[in-house]
N, CA, C and O atoms as a GROMACS GRO file, in nm:
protein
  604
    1UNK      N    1   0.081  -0.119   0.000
    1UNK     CA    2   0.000   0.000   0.000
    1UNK      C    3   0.086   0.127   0.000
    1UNK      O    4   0.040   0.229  -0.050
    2UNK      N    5   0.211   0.124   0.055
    2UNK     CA    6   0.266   0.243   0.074
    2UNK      C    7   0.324   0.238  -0.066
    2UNK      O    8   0.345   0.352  -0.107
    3UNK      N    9   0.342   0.186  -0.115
    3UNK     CA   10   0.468   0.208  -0.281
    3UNK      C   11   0.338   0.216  -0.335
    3UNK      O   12   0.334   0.328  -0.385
    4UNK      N   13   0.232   0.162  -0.352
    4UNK     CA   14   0.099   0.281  -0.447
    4UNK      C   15   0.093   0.363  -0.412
    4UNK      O   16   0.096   0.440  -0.508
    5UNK      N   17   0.077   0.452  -0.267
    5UNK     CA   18   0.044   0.599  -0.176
    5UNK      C   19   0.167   0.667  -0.267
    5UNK      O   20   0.131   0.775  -0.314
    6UNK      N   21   0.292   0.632  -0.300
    6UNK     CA   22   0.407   0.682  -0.287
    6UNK      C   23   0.451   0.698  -0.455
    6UNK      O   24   0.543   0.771  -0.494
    7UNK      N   25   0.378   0.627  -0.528
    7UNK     CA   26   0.384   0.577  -0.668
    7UNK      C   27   0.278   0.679  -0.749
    7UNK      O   28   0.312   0.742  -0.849
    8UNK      N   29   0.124   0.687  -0.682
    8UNK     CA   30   0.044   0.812  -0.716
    8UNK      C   31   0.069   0.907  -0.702
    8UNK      O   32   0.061   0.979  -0.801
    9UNK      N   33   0.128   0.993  -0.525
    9UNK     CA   34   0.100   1.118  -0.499
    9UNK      C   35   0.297   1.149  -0.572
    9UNK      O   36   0.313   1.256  -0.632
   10UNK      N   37   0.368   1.095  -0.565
   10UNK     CA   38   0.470   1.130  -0.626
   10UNK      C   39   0.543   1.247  -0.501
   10UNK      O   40   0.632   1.328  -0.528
   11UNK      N   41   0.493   1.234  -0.392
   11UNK     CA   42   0.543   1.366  -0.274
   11UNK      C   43   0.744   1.340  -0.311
   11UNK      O   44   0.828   1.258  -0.347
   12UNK      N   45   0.723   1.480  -0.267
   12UNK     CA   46   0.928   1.521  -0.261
   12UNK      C   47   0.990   1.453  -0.118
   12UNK      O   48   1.112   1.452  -0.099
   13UNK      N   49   0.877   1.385   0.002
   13UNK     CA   50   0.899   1.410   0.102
   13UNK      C   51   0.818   1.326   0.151
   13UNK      O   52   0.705   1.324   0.100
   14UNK      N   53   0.846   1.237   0.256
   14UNK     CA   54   0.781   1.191   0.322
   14UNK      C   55   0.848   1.142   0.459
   14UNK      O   56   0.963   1.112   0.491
   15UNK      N   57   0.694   1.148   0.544
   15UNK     CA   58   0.738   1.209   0.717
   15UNK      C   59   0.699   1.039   0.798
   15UNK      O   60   0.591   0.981   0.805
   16UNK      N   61   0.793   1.012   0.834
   16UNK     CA   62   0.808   0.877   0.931
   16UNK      C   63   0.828   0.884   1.091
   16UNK      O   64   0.929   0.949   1.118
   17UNK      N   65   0.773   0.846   1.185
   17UNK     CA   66   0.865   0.881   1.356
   17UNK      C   67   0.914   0.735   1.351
   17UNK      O   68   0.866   0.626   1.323
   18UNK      N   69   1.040   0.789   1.396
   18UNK     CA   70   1.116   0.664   1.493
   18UNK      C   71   1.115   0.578   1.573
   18UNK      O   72   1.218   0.516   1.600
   19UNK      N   73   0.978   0.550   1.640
   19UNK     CA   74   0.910   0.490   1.678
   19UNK      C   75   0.897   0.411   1.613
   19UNK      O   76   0.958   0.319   1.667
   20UNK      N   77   0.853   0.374   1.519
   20UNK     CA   78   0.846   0.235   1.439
   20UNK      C   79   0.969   0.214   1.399
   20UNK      O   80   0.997   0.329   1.367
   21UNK      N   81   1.044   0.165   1.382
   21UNK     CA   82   1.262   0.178   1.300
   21UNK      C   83   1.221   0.101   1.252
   21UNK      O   84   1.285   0.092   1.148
   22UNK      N   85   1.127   0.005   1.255
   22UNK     CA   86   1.176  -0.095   1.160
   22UNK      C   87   1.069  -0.080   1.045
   22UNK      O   88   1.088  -0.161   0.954
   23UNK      N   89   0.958   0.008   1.029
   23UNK     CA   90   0.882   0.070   0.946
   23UNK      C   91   0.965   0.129   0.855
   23UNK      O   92   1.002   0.088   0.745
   24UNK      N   93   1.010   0.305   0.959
   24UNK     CA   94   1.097   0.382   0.877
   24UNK      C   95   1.168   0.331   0.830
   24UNK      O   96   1.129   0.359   0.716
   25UNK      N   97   1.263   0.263   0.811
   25UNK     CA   98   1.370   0.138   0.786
   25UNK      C   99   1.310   0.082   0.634
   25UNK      O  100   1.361   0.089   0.522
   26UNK      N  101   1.217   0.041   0.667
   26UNK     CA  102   1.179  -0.041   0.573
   26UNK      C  103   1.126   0.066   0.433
   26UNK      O  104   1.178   0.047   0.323
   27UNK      N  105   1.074   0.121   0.442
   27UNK     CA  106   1.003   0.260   0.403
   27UNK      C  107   1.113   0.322   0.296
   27UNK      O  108   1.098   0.319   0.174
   28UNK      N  109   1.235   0.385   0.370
   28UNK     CA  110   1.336   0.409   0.350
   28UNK      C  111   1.415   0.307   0.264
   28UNK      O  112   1.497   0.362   0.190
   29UNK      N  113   1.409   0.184   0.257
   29UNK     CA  114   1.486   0.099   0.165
   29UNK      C  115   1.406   0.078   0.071
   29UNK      O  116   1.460   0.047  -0.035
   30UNK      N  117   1.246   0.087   0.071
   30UNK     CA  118   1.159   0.115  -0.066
   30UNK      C  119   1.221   0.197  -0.149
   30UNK      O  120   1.298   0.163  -0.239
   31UNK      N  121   1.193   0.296  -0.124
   31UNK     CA  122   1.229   0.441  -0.159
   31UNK      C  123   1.323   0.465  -0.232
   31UNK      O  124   1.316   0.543  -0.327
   32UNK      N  125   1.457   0.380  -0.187
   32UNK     CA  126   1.580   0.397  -0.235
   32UNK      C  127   1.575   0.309  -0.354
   32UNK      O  128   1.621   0.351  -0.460
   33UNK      N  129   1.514   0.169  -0.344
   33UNK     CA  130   1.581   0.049  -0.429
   33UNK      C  131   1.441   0.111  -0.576
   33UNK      O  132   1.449   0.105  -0.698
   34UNK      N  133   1.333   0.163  -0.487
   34UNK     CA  134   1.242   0.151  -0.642
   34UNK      C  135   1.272   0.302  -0.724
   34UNK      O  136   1.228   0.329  -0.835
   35UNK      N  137   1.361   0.397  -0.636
   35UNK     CA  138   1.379   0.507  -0.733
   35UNK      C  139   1.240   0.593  -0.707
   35UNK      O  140   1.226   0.673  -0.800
   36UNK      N  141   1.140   0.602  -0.615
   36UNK     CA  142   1.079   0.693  -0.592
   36UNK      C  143   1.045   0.804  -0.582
   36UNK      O  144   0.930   0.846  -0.591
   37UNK      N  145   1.184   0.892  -0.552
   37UNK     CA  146   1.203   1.034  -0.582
   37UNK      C  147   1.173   1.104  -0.477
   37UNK      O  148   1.230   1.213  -0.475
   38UNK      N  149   1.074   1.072  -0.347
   38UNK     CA  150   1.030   1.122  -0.274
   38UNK      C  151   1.181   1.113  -0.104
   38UNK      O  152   1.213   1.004  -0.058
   39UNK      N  153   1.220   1.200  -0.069
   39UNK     CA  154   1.317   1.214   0.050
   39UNK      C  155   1.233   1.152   0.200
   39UNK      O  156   1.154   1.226   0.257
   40UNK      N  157   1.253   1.051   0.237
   40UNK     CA  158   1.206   0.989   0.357
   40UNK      C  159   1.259   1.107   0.520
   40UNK      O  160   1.377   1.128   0.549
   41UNK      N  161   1.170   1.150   0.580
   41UNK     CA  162   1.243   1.219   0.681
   41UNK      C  163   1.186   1.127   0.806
   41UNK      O  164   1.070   1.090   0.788
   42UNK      N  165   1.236   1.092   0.905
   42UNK     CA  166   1.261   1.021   1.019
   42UNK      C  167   1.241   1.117   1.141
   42UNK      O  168   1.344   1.180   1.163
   43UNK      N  169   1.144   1.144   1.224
   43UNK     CA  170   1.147   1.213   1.334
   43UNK      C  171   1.183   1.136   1.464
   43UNK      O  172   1.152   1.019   1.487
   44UNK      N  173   1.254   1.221   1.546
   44UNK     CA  174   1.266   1.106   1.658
   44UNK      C  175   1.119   1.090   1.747
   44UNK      O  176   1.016   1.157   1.741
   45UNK      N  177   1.153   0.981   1.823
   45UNK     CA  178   1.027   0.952   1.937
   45UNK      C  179   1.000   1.069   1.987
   45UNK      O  180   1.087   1.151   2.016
   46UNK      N  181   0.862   1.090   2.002
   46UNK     CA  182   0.863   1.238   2.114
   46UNK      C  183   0.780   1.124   2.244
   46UNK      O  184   0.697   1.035   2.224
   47UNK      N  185   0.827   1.157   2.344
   47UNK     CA  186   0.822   1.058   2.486
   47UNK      C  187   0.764   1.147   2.633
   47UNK      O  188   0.798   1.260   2.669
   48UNK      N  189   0.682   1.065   2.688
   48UNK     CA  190   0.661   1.140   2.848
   48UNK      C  191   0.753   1.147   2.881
   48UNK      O  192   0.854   1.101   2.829
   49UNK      N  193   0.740   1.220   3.000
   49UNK     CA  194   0.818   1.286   3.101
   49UNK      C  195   0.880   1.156   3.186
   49UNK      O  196   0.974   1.178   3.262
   50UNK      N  197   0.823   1.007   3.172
   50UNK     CA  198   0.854   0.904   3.264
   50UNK      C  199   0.967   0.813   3.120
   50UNK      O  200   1.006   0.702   3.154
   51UNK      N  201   0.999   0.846   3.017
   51UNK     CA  202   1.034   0.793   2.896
   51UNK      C  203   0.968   0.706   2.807
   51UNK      O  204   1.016   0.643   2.713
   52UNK      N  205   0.822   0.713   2.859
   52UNK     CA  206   0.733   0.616   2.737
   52UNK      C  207   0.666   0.685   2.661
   52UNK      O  208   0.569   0.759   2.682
   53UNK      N  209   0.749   0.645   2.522
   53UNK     CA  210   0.684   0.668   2.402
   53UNK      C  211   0.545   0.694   2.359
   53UNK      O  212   0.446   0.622   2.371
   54UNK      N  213   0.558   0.822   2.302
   54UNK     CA  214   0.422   0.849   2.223
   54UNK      C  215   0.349   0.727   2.174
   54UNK      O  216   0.391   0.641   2.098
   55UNK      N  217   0.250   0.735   2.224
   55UNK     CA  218   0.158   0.601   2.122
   55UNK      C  219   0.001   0.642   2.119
   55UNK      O  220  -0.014   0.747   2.182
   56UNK      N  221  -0.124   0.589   2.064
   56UNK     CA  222  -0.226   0.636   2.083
   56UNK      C  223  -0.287   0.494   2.217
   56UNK      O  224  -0.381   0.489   2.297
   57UNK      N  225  -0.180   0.407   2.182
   57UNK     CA  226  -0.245   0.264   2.236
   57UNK      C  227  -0.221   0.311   2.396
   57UNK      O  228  -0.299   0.260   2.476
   58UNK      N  229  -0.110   0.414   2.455
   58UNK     CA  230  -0.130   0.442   2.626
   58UNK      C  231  -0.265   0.500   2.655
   58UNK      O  232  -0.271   0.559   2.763
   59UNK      N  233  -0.358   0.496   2.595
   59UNK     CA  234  -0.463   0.555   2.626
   59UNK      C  235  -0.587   0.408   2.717
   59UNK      O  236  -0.670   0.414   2.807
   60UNK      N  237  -0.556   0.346   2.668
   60UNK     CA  238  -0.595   0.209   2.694
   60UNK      C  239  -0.538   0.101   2.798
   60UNK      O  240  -0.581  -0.012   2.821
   61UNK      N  241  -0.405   0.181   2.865
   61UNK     CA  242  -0.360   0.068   3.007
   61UNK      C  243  -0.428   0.191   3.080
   61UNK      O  244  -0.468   0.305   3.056
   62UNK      N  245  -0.412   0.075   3.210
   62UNK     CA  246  -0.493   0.131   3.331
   62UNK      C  247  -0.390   0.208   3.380
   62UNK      O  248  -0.283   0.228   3.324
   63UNK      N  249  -0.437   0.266   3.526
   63UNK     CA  250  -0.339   0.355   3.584
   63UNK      C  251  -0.180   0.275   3.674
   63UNK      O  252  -0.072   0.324   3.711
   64UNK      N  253  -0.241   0.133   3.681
   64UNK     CA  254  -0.077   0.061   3.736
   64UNK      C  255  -0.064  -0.015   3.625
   64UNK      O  256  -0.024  -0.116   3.684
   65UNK      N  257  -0.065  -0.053   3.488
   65UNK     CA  258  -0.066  -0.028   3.413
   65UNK      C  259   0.034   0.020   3.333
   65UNK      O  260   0.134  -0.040   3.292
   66UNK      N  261  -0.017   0.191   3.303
   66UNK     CA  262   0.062   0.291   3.271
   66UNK      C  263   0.238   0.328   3.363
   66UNK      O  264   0.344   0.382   3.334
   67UNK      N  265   0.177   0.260   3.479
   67UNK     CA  266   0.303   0.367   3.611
   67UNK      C  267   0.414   0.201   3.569
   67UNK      O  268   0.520   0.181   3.628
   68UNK      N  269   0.362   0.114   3.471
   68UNK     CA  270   0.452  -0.019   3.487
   68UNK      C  271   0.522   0.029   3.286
   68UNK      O  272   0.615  -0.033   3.234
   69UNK      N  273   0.468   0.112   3.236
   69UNK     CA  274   0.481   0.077   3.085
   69UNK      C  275   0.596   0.130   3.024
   69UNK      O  276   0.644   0.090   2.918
   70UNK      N  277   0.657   0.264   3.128
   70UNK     CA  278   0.818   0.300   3.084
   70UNK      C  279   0.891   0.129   3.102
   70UNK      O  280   0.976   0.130   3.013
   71UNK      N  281   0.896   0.043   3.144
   71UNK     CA  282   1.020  -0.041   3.185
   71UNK      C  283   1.087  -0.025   3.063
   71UNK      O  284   1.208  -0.010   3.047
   72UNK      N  285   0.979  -0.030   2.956
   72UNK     CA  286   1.068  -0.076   2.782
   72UNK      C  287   1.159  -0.010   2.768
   72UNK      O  288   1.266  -0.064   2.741
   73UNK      N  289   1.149   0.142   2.782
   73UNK     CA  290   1.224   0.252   2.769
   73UNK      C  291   1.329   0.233   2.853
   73UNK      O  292   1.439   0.288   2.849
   74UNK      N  293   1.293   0.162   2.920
   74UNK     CA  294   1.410   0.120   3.081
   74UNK      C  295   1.521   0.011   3.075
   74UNK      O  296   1.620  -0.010   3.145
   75UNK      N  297   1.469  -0.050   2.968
   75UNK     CA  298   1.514  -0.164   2.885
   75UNK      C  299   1.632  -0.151   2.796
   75UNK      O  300   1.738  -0.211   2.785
   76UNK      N  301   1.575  -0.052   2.739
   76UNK     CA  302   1.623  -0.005   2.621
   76UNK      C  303   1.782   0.030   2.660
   76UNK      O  304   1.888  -0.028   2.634
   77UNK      N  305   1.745   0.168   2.747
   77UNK     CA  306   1.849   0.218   2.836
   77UNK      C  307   1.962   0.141   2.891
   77UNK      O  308   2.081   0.160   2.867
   78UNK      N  309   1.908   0.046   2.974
   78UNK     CA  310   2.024   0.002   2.981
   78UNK      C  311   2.123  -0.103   2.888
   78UNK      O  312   2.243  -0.113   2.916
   79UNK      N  313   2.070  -0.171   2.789
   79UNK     CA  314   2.177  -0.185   2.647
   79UNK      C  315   2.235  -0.120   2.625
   79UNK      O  316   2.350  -0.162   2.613
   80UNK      N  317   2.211   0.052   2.599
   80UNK     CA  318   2.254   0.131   2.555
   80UNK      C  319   2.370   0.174   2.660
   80UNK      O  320   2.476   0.215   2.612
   81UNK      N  321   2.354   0.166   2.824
   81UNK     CA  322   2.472   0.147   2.911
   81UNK      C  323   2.522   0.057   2.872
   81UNK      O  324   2.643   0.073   2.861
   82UNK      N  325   2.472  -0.081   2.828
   82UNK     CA  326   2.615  -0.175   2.804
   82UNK      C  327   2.734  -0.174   2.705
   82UNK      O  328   2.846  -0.225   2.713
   83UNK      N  329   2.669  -0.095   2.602
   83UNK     CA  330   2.682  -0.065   2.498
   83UNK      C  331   2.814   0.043   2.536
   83UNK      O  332   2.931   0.013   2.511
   84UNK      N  333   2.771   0.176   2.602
   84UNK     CA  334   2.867   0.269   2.612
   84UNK      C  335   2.940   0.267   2.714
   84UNK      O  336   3.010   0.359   2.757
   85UNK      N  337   2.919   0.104   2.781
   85UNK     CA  338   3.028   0.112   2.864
   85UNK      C  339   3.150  -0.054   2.824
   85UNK      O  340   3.201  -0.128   2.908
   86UNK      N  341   3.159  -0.059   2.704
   86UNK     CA  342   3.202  -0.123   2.657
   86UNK      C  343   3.153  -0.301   2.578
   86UNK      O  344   3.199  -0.378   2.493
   87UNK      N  345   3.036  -0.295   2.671
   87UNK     CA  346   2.957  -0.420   2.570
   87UNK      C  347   2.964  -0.424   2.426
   87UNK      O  348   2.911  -0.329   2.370
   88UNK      N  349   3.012  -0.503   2.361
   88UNK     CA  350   2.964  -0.524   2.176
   88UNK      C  351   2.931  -0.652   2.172
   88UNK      O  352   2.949  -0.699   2.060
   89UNK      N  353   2.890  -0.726   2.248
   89UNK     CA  354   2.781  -0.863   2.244
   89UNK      C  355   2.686  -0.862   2.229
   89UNK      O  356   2.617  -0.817   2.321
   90UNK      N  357   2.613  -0.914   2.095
   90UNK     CA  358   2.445  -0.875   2.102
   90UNK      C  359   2.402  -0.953   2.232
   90UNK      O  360   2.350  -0.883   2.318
   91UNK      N  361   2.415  -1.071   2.257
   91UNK     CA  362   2.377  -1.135   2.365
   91UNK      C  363   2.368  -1.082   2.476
   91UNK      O  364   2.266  -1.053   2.538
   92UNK      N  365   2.527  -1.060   2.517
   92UNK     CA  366   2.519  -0.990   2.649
   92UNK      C  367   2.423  -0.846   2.664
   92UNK      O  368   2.361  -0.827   2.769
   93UNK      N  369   2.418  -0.768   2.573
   93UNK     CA  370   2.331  -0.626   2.524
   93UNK      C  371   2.166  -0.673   2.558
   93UNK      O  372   2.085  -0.599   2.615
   94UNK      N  373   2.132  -0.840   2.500
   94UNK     CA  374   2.013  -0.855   2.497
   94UNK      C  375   1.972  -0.885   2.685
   94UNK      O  376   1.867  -0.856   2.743
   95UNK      N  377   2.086  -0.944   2.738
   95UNK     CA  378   2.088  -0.985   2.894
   95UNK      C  379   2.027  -0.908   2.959
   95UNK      O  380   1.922  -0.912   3.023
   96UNK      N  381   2.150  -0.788   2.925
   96UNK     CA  382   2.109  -0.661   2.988
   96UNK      C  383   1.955  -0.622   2.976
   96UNK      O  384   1.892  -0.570   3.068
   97UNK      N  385   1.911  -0.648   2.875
   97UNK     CA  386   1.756  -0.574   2.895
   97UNK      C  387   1.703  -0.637   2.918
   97UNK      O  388   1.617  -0.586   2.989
   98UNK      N  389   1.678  -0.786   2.903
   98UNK     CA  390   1.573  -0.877   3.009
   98UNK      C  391   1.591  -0.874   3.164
   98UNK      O  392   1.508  -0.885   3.254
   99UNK      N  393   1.700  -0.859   3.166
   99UNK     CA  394   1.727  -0.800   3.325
   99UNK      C  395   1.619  -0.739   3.383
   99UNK      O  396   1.536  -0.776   3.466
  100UNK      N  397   1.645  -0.595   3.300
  100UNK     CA  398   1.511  -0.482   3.359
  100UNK      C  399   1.386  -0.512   3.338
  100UNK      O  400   1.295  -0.483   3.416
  101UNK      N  401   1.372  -0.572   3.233
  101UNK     CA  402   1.179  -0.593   3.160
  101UNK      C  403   1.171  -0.718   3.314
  101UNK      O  404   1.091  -0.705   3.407
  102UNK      N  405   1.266  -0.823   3.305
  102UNK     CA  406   1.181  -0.949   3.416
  102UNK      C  407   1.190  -0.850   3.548
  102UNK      O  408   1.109  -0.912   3.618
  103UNK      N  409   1.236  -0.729   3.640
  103UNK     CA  410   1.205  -0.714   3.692
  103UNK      C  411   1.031  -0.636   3.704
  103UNK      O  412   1.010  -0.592   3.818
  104UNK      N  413   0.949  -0.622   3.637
  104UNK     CA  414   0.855  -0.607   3.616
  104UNK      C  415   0.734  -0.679   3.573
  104UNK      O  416   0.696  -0.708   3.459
  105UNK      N  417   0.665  -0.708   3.720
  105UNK     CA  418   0.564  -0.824   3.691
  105UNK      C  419   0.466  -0.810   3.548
  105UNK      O  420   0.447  -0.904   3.471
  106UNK      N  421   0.416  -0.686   3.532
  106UNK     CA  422   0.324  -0.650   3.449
  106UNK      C  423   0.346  -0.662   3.300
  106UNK      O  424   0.267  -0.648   3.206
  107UNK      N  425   0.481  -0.693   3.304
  107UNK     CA  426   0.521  -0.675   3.154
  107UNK      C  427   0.616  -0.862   3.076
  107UNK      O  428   0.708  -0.940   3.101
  108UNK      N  429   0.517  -0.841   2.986
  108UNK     CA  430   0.509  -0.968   2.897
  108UNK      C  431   0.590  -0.932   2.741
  108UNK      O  432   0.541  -0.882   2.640
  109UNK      N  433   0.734  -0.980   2.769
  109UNK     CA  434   0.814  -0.946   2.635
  109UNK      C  435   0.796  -1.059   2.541
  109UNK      O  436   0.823  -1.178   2.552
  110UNK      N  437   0.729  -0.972   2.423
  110UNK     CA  438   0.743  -1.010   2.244
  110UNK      C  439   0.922  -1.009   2.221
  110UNK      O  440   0.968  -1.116   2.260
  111UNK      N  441   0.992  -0.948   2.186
  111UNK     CA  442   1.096  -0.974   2.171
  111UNK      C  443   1.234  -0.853   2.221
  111UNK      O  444   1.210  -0.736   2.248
  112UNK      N  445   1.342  -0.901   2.223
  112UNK     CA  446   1.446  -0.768   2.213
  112UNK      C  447   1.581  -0.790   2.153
  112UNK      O  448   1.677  -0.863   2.180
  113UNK      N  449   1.554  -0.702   2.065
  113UNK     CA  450   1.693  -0.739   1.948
  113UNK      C  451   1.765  -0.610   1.915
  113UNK      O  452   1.721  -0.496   1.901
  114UNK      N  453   1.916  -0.673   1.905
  114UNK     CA  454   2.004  -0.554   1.900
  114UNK      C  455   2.038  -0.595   1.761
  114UNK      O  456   2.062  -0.712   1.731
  115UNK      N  457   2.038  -0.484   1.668
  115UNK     CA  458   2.057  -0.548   1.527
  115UNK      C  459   2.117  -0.433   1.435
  115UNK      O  460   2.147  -0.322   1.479
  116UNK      N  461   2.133  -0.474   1.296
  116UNK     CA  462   2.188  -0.353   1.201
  116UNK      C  463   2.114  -0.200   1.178
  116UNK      O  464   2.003  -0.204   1.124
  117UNK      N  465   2.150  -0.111   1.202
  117UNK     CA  466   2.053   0.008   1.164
  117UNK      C  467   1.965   0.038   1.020
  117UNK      O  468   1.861   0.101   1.006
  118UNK      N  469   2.039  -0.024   0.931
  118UNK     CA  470   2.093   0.008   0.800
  118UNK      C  471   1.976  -0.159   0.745
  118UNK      O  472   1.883  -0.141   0.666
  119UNK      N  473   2.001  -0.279   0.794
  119UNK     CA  474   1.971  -0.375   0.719
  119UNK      C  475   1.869  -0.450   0.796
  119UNK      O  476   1.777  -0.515   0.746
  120UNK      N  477   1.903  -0.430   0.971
  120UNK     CA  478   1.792  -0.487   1.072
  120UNK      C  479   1.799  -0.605   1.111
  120UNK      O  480   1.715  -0.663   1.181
  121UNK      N  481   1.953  -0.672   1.047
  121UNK     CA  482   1.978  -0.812   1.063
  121UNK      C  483   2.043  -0.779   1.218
  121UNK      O  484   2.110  -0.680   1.248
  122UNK      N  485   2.002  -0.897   1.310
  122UNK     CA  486   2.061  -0.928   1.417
  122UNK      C  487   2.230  -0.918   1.464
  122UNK      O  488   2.319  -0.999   1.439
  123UNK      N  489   2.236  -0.826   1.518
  123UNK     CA  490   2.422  -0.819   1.491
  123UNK      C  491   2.415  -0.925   1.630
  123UNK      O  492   2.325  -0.928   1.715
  124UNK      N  493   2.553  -1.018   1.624
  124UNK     CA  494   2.612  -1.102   1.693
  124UNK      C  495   2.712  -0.995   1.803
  124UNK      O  496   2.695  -0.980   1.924
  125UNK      N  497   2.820  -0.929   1.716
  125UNK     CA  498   2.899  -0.790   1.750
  125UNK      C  499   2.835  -0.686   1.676
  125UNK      O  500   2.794  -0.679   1.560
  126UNK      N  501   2.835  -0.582   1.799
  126UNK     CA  502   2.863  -0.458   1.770
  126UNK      C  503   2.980  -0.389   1.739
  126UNK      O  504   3.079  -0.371   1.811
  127UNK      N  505   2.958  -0.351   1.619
  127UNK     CA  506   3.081  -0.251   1.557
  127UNK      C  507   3.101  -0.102   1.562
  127UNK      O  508   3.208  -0.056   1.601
  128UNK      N  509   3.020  -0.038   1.531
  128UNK     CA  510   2.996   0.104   1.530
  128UNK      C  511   2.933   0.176   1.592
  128UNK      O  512   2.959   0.277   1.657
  129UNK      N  513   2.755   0.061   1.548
  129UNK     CA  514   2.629   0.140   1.602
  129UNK      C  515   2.485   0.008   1.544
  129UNK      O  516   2.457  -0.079   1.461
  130UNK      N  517   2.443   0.076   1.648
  130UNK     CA  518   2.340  -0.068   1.683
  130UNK      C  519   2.198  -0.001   1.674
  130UNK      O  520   2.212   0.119   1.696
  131UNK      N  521   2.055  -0.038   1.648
  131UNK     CA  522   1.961  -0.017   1.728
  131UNK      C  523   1.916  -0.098   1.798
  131UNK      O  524   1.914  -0.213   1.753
  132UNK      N  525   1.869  -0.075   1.919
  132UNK     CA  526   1.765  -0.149   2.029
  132UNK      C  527   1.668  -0.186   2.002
  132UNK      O  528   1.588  -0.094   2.014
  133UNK      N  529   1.598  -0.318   1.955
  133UNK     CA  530   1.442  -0.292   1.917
  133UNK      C  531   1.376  -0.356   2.047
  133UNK      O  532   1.451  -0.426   2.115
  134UNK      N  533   1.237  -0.340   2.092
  134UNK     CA  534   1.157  -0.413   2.148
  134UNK      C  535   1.066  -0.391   2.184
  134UNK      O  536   1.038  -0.273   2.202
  135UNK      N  537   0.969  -0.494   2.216
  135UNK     CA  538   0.809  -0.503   2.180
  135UNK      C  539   0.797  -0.576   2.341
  135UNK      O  540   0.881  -0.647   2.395
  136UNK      N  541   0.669  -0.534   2.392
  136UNK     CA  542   0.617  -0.603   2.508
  136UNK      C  543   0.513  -0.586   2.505
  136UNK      O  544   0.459  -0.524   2.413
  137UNK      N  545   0.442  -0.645   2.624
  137UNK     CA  546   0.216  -0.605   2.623
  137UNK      C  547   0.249  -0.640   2.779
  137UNK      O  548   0.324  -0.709   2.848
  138UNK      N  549   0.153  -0.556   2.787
  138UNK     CA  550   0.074  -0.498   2.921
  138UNK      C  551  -0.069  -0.546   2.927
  138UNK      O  552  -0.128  -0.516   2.823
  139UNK      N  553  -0.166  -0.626   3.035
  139UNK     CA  554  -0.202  -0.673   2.953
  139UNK      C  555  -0.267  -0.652   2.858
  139UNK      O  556  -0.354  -0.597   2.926
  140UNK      N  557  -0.314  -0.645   2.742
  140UNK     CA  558  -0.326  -0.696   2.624
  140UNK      C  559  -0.299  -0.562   2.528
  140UNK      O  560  -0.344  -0.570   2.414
  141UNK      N  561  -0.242  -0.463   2.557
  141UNK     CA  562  -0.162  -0.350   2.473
  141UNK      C  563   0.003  -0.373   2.442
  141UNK      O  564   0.092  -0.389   2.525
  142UNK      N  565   0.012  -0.369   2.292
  142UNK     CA  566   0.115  -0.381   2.316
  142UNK      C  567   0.215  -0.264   2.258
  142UNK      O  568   0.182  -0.206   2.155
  143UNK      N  569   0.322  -0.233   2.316
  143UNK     CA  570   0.432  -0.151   2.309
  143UNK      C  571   0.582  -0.168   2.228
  143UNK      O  572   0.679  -0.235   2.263
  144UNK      N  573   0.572  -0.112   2.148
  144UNK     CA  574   0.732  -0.103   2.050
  144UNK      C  575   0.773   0.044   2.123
  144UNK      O  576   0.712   0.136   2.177
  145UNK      N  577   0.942   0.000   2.086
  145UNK     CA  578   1.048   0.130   2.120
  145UNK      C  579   1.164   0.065   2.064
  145UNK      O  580   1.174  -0.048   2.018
  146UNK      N  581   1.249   0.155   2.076
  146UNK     CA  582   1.402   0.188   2.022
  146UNK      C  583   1.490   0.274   2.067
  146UNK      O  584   1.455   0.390   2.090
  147UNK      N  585   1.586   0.243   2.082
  147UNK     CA  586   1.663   0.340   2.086
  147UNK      C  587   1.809   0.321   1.967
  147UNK      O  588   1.836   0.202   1.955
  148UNK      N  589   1.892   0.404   1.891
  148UNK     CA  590   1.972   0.425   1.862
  148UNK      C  591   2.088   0.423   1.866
  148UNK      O  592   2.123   0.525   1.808
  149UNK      N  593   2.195   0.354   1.906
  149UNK     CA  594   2.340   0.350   1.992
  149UNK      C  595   2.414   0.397   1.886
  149UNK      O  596   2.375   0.374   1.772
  150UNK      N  597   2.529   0.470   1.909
  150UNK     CA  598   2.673   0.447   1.873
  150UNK      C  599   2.761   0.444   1.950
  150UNK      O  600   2.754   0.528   2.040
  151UNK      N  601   2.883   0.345   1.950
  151UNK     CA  602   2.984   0.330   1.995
  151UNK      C  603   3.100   0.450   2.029
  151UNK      O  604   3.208   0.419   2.079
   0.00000   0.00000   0.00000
């Protein structure tokens, strides 16, 4: 659907949040390989004040709930300490964030992968720069985030 949206309106420009990476990502490698013409722009997450991501779906956890739904962001974070404090193991990177998510009863992890920015394949080592992906539900909402690393 998006390479017809993108194939009709012919836009110079088109607006993605970072919140999805592996959307924008994907979006972005359309774009490039079919010759589209249109410039993909990437906004970052805009996030509460507690670090959970914009979504329309926080409208729908309850109030313990909500006070449980930053962990992801909490998650995230600390990879990104392992990361800048010398980690380049996807494994050990992934440790690190089940760490924080299992300390939180409320939260039921879909997955967490440290992988290529560029291709989204699972890095084993980190070389340069990584993103964080991961997905959890609360119950039955569920939550994507990311964060960005470089080395």
């Amino acid at each position: 659907m998006v390479t017809k949206l993108l194939t009709l309106v012919r836009p110079t420009a088109a607006f993605f949040g970072q919140k999805d990476f592996q959307q924008a990502a994907l979006i972005t490698r359309l774009v490039e390989d079919l010759n589209l013409g249109a410039r993909v722009i990437v906004y970052p997450t805009v996030r509460e004040a507690d670090g959970l991501a914009l979504s329309s779906r926080n409208v729908f956890l309850t109030p313990g709930q909500r006070r449980a739904a930053p962990v992801l962001f909490q998650a995230l974070k600390a990879g990104r300490a392992a990361i800048r404090t010398g980690g380049r193991s996807g494994a050990q990177i992934q440790q690190a964030m089940r760490k924080v998510l299992s300390a939180e009863p409320l939260a039921s992890l879909d997955y967490l992968a440290v992988c290529d920015p560029d291709t989204l394949e699972p890095l084993a080592r980190i070389h340069d720069r990584a993103v964080l992906l991961g997905a959890i539900r609360i119950g039955r909402i569920r939550l994507i985030d990311n964060l960005l690393v470089t080395c």
